[in-house]
C-alpha positions as CSV (number, residue, x, y, z in Angstrom):
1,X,41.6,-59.6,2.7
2,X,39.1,-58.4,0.1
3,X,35.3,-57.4,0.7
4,X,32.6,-57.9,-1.2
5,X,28.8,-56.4,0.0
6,X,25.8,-55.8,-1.7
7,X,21.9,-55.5,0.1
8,X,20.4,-58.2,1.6
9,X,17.6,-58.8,-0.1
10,X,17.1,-57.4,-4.0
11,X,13.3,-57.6,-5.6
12,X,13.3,-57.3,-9.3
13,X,11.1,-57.3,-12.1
14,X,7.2,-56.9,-12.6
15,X,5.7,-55.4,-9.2
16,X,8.6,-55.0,-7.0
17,X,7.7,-52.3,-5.5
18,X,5.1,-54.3,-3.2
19,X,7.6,-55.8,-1.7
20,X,7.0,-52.5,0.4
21,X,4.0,-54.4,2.0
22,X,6.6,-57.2,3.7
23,X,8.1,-54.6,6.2
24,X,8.3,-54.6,9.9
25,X,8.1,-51.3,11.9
26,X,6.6,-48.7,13.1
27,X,8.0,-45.3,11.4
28,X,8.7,-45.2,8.0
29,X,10.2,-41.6,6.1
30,X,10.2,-41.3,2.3
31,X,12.6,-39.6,0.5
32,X,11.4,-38.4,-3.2
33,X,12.9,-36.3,-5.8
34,X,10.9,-34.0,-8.0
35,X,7.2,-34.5,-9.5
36,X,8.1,-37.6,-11.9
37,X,7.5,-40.2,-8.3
38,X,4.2,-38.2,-7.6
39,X,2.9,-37.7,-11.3
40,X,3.2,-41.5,-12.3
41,X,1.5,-42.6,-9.0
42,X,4.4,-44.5,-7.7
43,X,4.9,-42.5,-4.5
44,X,1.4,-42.9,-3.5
45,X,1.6,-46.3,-4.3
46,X,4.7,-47.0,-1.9
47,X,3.1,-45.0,0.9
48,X,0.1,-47.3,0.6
49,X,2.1,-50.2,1.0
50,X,3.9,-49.3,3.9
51,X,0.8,-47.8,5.4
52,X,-0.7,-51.7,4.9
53,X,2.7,-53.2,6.5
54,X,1.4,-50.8,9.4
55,X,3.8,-48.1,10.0
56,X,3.1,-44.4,10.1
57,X,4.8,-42.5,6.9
58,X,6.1,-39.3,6.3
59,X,7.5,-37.8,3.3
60,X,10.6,-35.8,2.4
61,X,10.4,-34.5,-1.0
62,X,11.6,-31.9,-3.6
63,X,15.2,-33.4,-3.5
64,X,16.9,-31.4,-6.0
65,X,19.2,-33.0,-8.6
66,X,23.1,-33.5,-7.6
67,X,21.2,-32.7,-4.1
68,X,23.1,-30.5,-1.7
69,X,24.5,-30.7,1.7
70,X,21.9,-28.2,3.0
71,X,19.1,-30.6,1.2
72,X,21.1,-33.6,3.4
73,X,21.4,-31.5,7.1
74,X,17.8,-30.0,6.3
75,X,16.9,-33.9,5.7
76,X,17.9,-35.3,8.4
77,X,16.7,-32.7,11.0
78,X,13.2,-34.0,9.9
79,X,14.4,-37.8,10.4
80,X,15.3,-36.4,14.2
81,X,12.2,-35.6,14.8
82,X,10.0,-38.4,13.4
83,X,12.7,-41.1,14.9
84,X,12.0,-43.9,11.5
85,X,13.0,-47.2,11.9
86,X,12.6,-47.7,7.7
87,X,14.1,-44.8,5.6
88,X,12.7,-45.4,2.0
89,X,14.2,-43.9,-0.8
90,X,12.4,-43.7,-4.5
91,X,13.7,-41.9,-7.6
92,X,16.9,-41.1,-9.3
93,X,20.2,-40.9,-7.9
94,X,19.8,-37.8,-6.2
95,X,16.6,-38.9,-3.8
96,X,18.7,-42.0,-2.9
97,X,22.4,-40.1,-2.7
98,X,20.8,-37.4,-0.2
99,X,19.2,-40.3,1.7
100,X,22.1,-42.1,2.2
101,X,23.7,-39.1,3.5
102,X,21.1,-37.7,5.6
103,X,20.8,-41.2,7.4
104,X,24.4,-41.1,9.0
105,X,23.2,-37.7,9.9
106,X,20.0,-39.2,11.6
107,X,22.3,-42.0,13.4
108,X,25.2,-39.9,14.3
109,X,23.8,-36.1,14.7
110,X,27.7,-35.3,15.7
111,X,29.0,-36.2,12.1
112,X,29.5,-33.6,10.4
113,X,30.0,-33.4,6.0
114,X,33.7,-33.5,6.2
115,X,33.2,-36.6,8.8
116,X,31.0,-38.6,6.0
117,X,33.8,-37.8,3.2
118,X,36.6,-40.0,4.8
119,X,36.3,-42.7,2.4
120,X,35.7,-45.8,4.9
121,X,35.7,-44.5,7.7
122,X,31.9,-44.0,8.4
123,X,30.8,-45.8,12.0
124,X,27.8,-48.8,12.0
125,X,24.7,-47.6,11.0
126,X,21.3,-49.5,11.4
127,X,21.5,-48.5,15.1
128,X,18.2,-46.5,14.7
129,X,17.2,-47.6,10.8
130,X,17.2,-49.7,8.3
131,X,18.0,-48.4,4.6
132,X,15.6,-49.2,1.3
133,X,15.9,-47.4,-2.4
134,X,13.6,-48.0,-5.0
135,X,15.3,-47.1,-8.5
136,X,13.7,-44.9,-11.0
137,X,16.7,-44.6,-13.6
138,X,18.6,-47.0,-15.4
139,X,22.4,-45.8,-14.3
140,X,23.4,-45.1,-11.2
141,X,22.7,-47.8,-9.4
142,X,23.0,-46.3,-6.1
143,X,20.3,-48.5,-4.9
144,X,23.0,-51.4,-4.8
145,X,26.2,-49.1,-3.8
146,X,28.3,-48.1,-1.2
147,X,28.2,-44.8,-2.7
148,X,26.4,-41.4,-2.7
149,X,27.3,-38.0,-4.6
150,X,26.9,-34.9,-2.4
151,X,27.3,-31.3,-4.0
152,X,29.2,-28.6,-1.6
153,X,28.2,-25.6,-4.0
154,X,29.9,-22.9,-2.2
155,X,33.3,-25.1,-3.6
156,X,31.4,-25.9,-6.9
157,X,32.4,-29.4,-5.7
158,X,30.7,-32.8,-5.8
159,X,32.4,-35.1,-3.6
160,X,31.9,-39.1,-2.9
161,X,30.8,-40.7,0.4
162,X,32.1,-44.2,0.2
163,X,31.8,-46.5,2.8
164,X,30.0,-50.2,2.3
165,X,27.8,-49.2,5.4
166,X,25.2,-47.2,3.6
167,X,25.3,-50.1,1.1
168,X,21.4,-50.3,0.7
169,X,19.7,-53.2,3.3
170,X,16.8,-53.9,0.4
171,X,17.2,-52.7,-3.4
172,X,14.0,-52.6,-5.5
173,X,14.4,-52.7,-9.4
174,X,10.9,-52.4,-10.4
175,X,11.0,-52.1,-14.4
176,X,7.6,-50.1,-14.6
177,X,9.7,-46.7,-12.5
178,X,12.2,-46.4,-15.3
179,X,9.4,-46.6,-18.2
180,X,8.6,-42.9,-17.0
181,X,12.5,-41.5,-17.7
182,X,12.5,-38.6,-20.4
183,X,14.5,-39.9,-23.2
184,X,17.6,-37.4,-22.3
185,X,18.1,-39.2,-19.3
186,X,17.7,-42.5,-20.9
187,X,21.1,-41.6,-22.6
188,X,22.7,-40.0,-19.8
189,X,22.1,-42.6,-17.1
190,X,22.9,-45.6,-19.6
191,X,26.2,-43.9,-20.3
192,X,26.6,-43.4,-16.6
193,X,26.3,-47.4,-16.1
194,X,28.2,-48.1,-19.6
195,X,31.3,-45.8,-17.7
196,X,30.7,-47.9,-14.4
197,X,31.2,-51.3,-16.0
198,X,34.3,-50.1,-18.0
199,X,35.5,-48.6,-15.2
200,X,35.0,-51.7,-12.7
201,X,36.5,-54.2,-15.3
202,X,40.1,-52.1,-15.4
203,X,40.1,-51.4,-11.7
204,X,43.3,-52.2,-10.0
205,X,40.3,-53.8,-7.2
206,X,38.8,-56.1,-9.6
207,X,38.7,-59.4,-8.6
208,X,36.4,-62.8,-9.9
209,X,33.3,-61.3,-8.2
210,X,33.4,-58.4,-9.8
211,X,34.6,-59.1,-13.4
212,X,31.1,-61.4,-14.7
213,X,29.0,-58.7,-13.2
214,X,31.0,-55.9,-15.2
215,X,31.3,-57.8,-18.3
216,X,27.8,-58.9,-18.9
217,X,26.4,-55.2,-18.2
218,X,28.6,-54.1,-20.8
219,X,26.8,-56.5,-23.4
220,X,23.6,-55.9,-22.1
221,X,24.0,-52.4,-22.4
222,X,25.7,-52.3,-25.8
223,X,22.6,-54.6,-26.8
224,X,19.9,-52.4,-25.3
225,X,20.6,-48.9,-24.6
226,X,20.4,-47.5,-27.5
227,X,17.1,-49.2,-28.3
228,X,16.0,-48.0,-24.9
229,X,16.6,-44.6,-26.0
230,X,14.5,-45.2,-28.9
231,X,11.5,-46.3,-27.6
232,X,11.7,-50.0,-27.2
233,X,9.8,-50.8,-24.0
234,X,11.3,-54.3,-23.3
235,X,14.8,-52.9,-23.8
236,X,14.3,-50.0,-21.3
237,X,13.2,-53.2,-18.9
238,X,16.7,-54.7,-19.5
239,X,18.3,-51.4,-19.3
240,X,17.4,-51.3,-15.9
241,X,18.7,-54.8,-14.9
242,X,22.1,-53.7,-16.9
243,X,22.7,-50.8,-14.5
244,X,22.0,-52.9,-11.5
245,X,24.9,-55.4,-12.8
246,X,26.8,-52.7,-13.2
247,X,26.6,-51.2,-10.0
248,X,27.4,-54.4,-8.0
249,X,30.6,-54.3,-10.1
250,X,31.7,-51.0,-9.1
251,X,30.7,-50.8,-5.5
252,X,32.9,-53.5,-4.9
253,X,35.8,-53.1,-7.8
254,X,35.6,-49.2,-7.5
255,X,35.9,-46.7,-10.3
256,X,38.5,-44.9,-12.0
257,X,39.3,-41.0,-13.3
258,X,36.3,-40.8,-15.7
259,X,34.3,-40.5,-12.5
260,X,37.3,-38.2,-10.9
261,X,36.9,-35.8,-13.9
262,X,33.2,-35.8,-13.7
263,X,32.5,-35.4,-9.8
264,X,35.5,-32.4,-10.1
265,X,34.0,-30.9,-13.6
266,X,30.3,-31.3,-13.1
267,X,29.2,-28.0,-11.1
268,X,32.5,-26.4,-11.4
269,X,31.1,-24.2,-14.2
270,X,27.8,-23.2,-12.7
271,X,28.2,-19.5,-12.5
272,X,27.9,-19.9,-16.7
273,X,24.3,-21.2,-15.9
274,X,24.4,-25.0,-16.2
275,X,26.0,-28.1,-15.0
276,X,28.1,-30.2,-16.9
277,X,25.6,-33.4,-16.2
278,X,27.1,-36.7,-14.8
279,X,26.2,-39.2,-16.9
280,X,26.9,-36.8,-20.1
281,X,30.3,-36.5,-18.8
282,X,31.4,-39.8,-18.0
283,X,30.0,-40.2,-21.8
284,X,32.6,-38.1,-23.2
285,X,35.5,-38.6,-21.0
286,X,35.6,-42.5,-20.9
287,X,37.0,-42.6,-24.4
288,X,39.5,-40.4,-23.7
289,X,40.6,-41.9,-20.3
290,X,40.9,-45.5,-22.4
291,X,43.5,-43.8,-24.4
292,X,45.0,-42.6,-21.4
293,X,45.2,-45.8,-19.2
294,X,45.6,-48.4,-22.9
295,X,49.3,-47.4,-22.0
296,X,49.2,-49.4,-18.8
297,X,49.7,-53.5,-20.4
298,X,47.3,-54.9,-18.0
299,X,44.5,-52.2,-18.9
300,X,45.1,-52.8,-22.4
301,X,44.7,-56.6,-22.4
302,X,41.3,-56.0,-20.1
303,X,40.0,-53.9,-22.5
304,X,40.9,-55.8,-25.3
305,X,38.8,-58.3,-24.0
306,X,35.8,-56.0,-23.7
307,X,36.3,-55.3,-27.1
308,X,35.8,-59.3,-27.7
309,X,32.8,-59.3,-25.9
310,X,31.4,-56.9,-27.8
311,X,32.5,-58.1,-31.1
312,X,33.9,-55.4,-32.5
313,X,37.0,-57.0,-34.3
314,X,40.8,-56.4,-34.2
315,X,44.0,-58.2,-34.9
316,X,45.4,-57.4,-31.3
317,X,44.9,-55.1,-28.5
318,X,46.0,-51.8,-29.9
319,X,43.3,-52.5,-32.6
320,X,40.7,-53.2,-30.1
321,X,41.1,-50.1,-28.1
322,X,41.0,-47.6,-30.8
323,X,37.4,-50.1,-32.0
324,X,36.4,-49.6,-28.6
325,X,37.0,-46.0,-28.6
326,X,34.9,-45.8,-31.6
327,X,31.8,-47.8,-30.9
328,X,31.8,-45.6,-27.5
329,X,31.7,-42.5,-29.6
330,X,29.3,-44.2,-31.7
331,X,27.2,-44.8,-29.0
332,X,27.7,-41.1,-27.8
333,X,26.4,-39.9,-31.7
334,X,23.2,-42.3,-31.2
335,X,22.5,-40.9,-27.8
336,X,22.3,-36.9,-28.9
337,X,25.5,-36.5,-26.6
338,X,28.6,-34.2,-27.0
339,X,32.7,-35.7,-27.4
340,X,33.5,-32.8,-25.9
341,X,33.2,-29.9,-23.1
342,X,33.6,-27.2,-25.9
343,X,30.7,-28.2,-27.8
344,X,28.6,-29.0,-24.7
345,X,25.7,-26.9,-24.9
346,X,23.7,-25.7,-21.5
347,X,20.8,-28.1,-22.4
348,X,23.8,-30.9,-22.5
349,X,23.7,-31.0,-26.4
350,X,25.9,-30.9,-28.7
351,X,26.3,-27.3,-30.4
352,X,29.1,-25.3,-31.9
353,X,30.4,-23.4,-28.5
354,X,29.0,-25.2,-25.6
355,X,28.2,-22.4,-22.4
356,X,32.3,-23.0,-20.9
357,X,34.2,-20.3,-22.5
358,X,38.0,-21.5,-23.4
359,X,39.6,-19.0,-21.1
360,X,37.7,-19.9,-18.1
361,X,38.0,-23.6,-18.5
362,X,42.2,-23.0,-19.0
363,X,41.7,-20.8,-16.2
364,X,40.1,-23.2,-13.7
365,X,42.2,-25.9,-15.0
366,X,45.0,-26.4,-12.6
367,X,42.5,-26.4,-9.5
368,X,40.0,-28.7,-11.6
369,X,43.1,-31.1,-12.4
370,X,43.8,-31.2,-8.3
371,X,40.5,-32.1,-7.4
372,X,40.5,-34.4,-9.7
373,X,43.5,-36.2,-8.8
374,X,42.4,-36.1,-5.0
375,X,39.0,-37.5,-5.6
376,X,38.3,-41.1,-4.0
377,X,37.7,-42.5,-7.5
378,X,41.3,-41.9,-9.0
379,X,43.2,-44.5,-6.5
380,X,41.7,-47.4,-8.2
381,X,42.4,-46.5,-11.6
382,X,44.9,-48.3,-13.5
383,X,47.5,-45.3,-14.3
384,X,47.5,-42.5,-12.1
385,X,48.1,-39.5,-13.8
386,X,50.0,-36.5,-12.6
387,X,48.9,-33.0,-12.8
388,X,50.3,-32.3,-15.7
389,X,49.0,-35.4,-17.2
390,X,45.2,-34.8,-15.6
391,X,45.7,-31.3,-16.8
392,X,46.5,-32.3,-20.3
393,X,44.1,-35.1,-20.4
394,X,41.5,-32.7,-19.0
395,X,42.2,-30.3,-22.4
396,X,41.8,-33.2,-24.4
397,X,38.5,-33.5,-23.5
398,X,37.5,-30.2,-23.6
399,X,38.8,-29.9,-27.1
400,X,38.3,-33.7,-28.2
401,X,41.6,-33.9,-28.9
402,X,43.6,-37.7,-29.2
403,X,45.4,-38.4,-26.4
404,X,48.9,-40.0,-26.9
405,X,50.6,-39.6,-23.8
């Protein structure tokens, strides 16, 4: 028996966000990010309209990107104490992630991290709250997942909770929130959902659900996110449909080892003063990983027909992998964004020796490689690679080297 969830009830398009105003209950918390929610108005606008549904709000702000657990315990001690019956979350990916975490804290104040990282093995939420997110950026889609991303920084580890309980109850994909994304994160977070679509389409847990969901983000995306990144306001409105798509897709097909790399890569390096940024490295590792899983028949034939969608030509399927590997690239030299680790510079662009010197990278490999086999992303991916094979894939994107193995 398969599953496949999603929220309850998703508002979309021109003045979502009031669907605020429809609520029942008396305790509301909202969880926000950084300034961008409060500059643009929209967090005052979303505590006005549950203030006018008539609950009492309180806000938890200055959620930190790729938020910690700290930032999740600290979170949920305040949830405790209000007792909400609506937690609200508005931003990024990180204000939502740390959310979704922090409310099985509030329900279960027993669980502890290593409890929430047993992939499906959460108990049933909504026994004290019910569970909104309000996207700001156009990638992660975690308003529609059964995901979140949690950093342990004391392992230099981001790890995924996965469990289709903190599935979102109410999504709201209001287009004016992503008009205020800075134009880097226009290309990282497109790239992000870009990687999620690919990634859903190959899974060994697609199924007919998943497949028109993963394959019309991909168009839409190849269609709009580079215009998005350029400006065009009506594309940056699609962009953020795109990602939603997208995100169904995966939180019900699963990912692969582009996300394995990323989670195990992205703060591994931090003590050389940056993070390796998510949606930059799912960027430069997807086309990699299709060389690496185009030796599995069924992958090949499923990206094949990706390439067909996007009409990029080829005889057969070996020519529409190595067309898809290029317009990916081509996307990545559109988007101001790296191939490769060793030219990935601390402000994430591209530069002639990026801030991960060769010897620590070869020296962090082996443990980087394990993680990355381990993490709850890699069983779903069409060929799983050994250590030796993660370990040599992992070099290939460090160096952007071909893979043919």
């Amino acid at each position: 028996m398969n599953r496949f969830t999603l929220p309850r009830d998703l508002y979309h398009g021109e003045n979502a966000l009031e669907a605020l105003k429809t609520f029942t209950g008396k305790r509301a918390v909202v969880c926000v990010g950084g300034g961008s929610m409060k500059r643009f108005g929209f967090l005052d606008k979303a505590i006005a309209y549950l203030q006018e549904a008539g609950m009492e709000v309180k806000v938890i702000d200055g959620i930190e990107p790729d938020p910690s657990v700290e930032t999740v315990m600290n979170g949920a001690a305040v949830m405790q104490e209000f007792q909400p019956d609506w937690i609200v979350a508005i931003g990024g990916g990180s204000p939502i992630d740390a959310a979704k975490a922090m409310w099985i804290k509030y329900e279960y104040p027993e669980t502890t991290f290593e409890d929430m990282c047993k992939v499906f093995g959460l108990p049933k939420l909504r026994t004290k709250a019910k569970f909104c997110a309000v996207s700001s950026t156009s990638g992660t889609a975690t308003e529609v997942t059964a995901f979140s991303i949690i950093t342990d920084y004391a392992k230099g580890i981001k790890y995924p909770i996965a469990d289709f309980e903190i599935t979102p109850d109410v999504a709201i994909v209001d287009p004016a929130l992503a008009q205020t994304m800075p134009k880097k994160l226009v290309a990282h977070t497109g790239m992000d959902a870009m990687t999620h679509a690919v990634e859903a389409y190959v899974s060994t847990a697609h199924c007919d659900y998943t497949d028109p969901l993963a394959m019309h983000a991909i168009k839409m995306i190849q269609r709009d996110l580079v215009n998005s990144y350029n400006g065009d306001t009506q594309a940056r409105n699609e962009m953020h449909n795109a990602q939603c798509l997208a995100g169904m897709a995966f939180s019900n097909a699963l990912l692969g080892i582009v996300h394995s790399m990323a989670h195990k890569t992205g703060a591994v390096f931090a003590d050389y003063g940056a993070h390796i940024i998510h949606g930059a490295a799912n960027a430069m590792y997807l086309p990699k990983v299709i060389a690496f899983n185009a030796k599995n028949p069924e992958a090949k034939q499923r990206y094949g027909a990706i390439a067909d969608a996007m009409n990029l030509g080829g005889n057969n399927d070996d020519e529409k992998v190595t067309l898809l590997i290029a317009a990916l690239r081509k996307m990545n030299d559109d988007l101001n964004i790296p191939h490769c680790i060793q030219n990935y510079g601390a402000d994430s662009y591209p530069c002639e020796q990026g801030f991960v010197p060769e010897n620590v990278f070869l020296e962090r490999l082996p443990e980087i490689a394990k993680n990355a086999i381990g993490d709850a992303c890699t069983g779903s991916n069409p060929r799983i690679p050994t250590q030796a094979e993660m370990e040599q894939l992992l070099k290939c994107c460090y160096y952007d080297q071909e893979v043919d193995f």
